[in-house]
C-alpha positions as CSV (number, residue, x, y, z in Angstrom):
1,X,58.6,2.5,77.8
2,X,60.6,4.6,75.1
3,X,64.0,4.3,75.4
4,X,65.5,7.7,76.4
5,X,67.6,9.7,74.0
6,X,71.4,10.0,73.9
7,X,72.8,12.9,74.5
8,X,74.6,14.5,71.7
9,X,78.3,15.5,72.6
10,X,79.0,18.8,70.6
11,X,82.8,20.1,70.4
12,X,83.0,24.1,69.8
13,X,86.0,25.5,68.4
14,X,86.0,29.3,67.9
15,X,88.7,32.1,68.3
16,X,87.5,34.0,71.3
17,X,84.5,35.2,69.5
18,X,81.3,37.0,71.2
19,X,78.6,34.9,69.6
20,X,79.8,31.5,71.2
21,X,78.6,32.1,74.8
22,X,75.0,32.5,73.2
23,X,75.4,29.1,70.7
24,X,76.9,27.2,74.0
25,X,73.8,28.6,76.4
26,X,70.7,27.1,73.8
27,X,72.7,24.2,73.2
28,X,73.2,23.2,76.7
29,X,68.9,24.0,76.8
30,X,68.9,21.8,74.4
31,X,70.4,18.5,76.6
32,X,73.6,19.1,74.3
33,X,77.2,18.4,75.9
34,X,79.5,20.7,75.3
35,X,83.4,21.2,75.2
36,X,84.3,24.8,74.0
37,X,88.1,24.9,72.8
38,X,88.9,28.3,72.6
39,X,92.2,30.8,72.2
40,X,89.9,32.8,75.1
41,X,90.6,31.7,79.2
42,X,88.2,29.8,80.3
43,X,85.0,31.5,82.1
44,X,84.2,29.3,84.9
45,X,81.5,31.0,86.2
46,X,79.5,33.0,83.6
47,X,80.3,30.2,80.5
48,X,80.9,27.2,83.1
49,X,77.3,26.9,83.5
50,X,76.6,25.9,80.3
51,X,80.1,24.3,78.6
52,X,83.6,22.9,80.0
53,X,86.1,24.6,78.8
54,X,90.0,24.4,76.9
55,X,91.8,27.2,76.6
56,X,93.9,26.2,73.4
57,X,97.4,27.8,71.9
58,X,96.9,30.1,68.7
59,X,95.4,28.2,65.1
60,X,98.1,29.4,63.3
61,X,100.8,27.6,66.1
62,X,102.0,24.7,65.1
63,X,100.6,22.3,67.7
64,X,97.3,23.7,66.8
65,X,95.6,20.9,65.2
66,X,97.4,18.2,67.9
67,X,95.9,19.4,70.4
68,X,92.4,19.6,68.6
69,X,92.6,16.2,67.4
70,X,93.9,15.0,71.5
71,X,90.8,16.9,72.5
72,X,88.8,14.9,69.8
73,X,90.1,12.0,71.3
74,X,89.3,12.5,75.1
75,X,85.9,14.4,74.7
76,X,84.4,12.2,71.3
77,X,82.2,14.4,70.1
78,X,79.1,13.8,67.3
79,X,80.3,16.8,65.8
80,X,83.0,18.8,65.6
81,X,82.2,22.9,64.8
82,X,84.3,25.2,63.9
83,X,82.9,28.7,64.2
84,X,84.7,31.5,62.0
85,X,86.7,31.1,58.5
86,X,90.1,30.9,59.5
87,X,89.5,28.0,61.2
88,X,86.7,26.7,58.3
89,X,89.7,27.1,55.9
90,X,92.4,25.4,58.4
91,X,90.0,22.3,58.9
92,X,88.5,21.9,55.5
93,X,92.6,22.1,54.2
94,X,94.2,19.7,56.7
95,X,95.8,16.3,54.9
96,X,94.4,13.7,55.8
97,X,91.4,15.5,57.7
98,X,90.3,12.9,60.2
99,X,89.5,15.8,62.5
100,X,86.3,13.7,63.1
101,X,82.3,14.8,62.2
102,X,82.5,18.4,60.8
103,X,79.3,20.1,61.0
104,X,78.0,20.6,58.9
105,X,79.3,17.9,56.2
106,X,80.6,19.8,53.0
107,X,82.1,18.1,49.9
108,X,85.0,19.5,48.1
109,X,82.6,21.6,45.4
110,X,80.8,23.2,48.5
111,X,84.2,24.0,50.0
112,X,86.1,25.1,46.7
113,X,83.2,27.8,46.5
114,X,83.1,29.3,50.0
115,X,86.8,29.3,50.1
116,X,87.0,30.9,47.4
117,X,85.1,34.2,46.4
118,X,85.8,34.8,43.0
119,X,84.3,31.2,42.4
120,X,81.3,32.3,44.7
121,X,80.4,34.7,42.8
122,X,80.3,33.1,39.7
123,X,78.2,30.0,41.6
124,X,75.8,33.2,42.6
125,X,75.7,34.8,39.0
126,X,74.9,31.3,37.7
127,X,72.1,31.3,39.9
128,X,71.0,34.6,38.6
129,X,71.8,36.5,41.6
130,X,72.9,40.0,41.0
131,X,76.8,40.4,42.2
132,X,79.2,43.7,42.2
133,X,81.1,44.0,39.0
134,X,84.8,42.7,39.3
135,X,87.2,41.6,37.4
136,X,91.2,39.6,38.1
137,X,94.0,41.8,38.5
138,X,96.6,40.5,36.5
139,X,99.6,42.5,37.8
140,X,99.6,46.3,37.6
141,X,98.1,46.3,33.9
142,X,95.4,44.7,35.3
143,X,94.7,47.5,37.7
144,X,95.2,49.7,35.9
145,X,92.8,48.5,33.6
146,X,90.2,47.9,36.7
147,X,90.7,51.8,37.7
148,X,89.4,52.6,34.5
149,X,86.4,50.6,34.1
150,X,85.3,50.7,37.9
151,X,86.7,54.5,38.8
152,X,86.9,55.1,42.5
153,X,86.0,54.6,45.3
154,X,87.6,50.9,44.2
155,X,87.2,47.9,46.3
156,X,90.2,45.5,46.4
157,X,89.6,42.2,47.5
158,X,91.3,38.8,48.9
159,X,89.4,35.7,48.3
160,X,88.9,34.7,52.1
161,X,89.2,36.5,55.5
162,X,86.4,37.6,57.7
163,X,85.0,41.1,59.8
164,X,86.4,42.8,56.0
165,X,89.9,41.3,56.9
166,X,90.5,40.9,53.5
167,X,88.5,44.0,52.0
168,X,90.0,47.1,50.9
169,X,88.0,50.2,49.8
170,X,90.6,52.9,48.1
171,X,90.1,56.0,46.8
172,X,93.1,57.2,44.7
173,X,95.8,54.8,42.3
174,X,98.4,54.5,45.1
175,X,96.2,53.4,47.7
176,X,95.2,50.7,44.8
177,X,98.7,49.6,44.7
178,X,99.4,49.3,48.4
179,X,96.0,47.2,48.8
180,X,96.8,45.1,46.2
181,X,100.1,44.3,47.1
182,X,98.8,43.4,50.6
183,X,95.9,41.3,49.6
184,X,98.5,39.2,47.2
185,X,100.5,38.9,50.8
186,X,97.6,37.5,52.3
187,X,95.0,36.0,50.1
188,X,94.7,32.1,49.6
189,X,93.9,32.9,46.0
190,X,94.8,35.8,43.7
191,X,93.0,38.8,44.4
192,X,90.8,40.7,42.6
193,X,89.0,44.1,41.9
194,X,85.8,45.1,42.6
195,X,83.3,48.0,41.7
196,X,81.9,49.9,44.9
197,X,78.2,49.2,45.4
198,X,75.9,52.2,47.0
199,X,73.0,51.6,48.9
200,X,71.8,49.5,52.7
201,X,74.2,47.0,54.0
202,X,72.1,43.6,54.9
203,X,72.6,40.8,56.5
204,X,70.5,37.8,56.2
205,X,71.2,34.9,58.0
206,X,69.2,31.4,58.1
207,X,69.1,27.8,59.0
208,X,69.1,25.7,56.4
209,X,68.5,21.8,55.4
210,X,69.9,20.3,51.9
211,X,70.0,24.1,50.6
212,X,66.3,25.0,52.0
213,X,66.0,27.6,53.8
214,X,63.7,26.5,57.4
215,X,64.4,30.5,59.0
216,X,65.6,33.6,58.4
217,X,66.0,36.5,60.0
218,X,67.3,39.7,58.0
219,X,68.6,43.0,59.0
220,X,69.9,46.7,58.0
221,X,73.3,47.7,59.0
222,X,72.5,51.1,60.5
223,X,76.4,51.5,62.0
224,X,79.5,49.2,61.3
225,X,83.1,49.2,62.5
226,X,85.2,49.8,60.9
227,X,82.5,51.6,58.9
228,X,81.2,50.1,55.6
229,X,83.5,46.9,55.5
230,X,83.6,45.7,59.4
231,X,81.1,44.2,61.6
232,X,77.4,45.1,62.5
233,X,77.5,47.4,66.0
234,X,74.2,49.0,65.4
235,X,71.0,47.1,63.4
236,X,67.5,47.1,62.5
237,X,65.6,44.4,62.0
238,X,63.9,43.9,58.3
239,X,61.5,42.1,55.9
240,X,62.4,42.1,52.0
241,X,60.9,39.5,50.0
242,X,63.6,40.1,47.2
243,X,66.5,39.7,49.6
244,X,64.8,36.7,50.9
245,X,64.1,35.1,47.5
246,X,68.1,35.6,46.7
247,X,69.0,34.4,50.2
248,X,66.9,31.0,49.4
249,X,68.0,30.8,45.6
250,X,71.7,31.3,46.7
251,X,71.5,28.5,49.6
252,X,69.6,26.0,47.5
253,X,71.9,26.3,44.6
254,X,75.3,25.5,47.6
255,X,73.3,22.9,48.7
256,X,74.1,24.3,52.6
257,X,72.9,22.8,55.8
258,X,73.5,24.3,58.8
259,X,73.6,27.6,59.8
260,X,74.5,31.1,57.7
261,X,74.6,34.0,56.6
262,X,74.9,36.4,53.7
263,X,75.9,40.2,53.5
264,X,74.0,42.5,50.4
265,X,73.9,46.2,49.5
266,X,70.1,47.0,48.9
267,X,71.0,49.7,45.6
268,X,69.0,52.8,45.2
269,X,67.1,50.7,42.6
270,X,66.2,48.3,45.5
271,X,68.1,45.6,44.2
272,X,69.8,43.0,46.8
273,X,72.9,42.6,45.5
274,X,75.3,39.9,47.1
275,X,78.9,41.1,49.0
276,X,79.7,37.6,50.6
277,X,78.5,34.1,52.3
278,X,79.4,33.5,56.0
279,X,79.0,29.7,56.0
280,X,79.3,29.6,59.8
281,X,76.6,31.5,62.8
282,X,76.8,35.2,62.2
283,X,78.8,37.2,64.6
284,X,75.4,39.6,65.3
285,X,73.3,36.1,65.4
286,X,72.3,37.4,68.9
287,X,70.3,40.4,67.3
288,X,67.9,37.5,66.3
289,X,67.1,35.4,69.2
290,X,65.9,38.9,71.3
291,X,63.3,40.0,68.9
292,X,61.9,36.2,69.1
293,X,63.4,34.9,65.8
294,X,65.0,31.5,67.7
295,X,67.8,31.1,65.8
296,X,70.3,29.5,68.8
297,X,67.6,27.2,69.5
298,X,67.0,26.2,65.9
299,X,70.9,25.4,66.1
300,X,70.6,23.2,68.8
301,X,67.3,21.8,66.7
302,X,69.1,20.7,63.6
303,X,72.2,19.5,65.2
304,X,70.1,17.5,67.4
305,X,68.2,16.0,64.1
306,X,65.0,17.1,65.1
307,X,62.7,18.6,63.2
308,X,62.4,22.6,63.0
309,X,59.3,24.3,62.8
310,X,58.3,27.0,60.4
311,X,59.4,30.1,60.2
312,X,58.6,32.0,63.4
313,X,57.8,35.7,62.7
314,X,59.7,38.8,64.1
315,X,59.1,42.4,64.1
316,X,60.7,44.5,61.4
317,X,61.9,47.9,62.2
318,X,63.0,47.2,65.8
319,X,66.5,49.0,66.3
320,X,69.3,46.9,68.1
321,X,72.7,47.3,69.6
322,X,75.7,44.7,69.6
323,X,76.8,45.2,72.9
324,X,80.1,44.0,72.7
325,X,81.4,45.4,69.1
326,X,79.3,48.4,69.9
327,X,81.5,49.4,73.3
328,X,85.0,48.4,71.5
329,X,84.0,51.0,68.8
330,X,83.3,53.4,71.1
331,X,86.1,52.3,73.9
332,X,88.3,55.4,75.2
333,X,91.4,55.4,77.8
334,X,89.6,53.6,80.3
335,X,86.2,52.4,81.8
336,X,84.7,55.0,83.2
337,X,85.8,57.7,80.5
338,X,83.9,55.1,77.8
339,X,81.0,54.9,79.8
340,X,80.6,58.4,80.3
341,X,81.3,59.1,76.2
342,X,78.6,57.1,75.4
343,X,75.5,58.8,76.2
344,X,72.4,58.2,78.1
345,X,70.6,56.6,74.9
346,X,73.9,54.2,74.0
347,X,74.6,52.9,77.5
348,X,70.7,51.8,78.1
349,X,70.8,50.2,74.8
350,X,73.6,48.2,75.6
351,X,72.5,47.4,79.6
352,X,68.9,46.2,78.0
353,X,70.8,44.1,75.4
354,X,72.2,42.0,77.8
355,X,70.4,38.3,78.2
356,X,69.3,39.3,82.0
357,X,66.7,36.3,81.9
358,X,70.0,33.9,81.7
359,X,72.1,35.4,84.7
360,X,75.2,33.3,84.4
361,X,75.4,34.3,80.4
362,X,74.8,38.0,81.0
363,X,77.7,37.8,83.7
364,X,79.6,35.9,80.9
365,X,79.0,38.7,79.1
366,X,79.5,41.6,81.2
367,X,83.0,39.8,81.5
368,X,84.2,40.1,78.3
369,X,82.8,43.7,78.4
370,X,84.9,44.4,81.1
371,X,88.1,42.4,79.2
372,X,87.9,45.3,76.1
373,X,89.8,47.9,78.8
């Protein structure tokens, strides 16, 4: 008789975000045990199915990271995930770490990059990945002198942040100032300039093992908010083979395992050129798993250690909604006057992007629908 399998014990640690119900439902289909700390209360019946629950103080309080590490304590997971940058950045910081398994294991190169994305894009030019034109700005001289090569519109840029927390796109010498000023308030590193890119926003996200890339699944940004910097509220999904052969060349040359993605701008040429690495599950990761691309699952696959098949094929030019950053760009005084503003057309896409075939997440969902008013 073969002796049964342990079950992996799998410790979530997100912000409140909208992607974690779906990681925490294919884990737990998985056999995966699950404790979600999270700034969000705890959702006993919609996420309770599938996770137990800790609703934790703020990751910029001070008795943040005790309270992680008692949790680490008491619960003992095989891995300890942390799900959006802020939190990447705290973890990846802390002295000493002993914050026990991070997944997935980075060394301090691999860190130093993704924390950093000046030196990310020099890590992608190396790789001969095309990247936006930028340059340092070295007090006002050196914004001045990035007006005048790059002209406006100018993107001003912090080296971390996510959802274009620490992106800037101006249009006249003043706004240049104020957003420089401000991304020297709040950027890790010094922040830098950045030429404005025309063309397709994509994402293309992946799973990945020693920097190969098992899947993918890629999409065009047909509506962001905020528009052109914030996050994906409106998609369709794609297949480029030069976006993909970037995508793998980038990975492989980080060395990434795991899950992530990466944002382009398709140029009129039809050149993928890169914006930024999310080294974490994207935020619109859901997009995937409904046209059939598996990308929870293969989560649950590699943290499990079991082998992930090939790529599974989707259908490109399928259009999709994010339900939840879709309704909070469209959200009006109240629930009823929001419904009502968004059409026929808008409201079915969002009912028919809920997960109906896994009630207790779709309520989890419907939940945090109702939260936005």
């Amino acid at each position: 008789m073969s002796r049964e399998r342990r079950q992996i014990r799998v410790m979530l640690v997100d912000l409140n975000w909208r992607h974690t119900g779906y990681l925490a439902a294919a884990l737990y289909q998985a056999g995966t045990a699950i404790l979600l700390v999270t700034t969000g209360w705890p959702d006993r019946i919609g996420l309770g199915r599938y996770c137990e629950q800790v609703h934790s103080p703020d990751h910029t309080a001070p008795e943040y990271v005790p309270f992680i590490r008692e949790h680490i304590t008491q619960f003992k997971p095989d891995w300890v995930i942390p799900l959006c940058e802020p939190l990447l950045d705290l973890f990846w910081k802390l002295d000493p770490p002993g914050l026990g398994a991070l997944y997935p294991p980075t060394d301090a190169t691999q860190r130093a990059i993704l924390l950093d994305r000046r030196r990310l894009y020099e890590c992608a030019a190396a790789a001969g990945i095309p990247i936006p034109p930028w340059r340092p700005i070295d007090g006002p001289a050196g914004l001045d002198e990035a007006i005048r090569q790059f002209g406006f519109p100018l993107v001003i840029r912090g080296t971390a942040g996510f959802a274009g927390g620490q992106v800037r796109i101006v249009e006249s010498a003043p706004e240049a100032r104020a957003a420089a000023e401000e991304m020297i308030r709040v950027s890790p590193h010094p922040p830098f300039a950045q030429a404005f890119v025309r063309g397709e926003r994509l994402l293309i996200g992946g799973a990945f093992s020693r920097g190969e890339m098992l899947r993918s699944f890629a999409q065009e940004v047909i509506e962001a908010h905020p528009p052109v910097r914030g996050p994906s509220i409106r998609v369709r999904s794609t297949h480029d083979a030069q976006l993909e052969s970037s995508t793998r060349t980038l990975f492989r040359a980080l060395r990434w395992s795991g899950l992530a993605s990466a944002d382009f701008i398709r140029t009129e040429a039809g050149i993928p050129v890169l914006m930024e690495v999310n080294p974490r599950p994207w935020g619109s990761i859901e997009v995937a798993d409904r046209n059939g691309a598996q990308m929870c699952r293969t989560f649950a696959e590699l943290l499990a250690g079991r082998p992930v098949s090939p790529q599974i094929p989707y259908e490109a030019g399928l259009e999709f909604l994010v339900p939840e950053a879709f309704v909070r760009s469209r959200r009006q005084a109240g629930l009823w006057s929001t419904v009502r503003g968004l059409g026929a057309r808008d409201a079915w896409g969002c009912a028919s992007a809920l997960p109906w075939n896994r009630p207790r997440l779709a309520l989890h969902v419907l939940r945090r629908l109702y939260q936005i008013f």
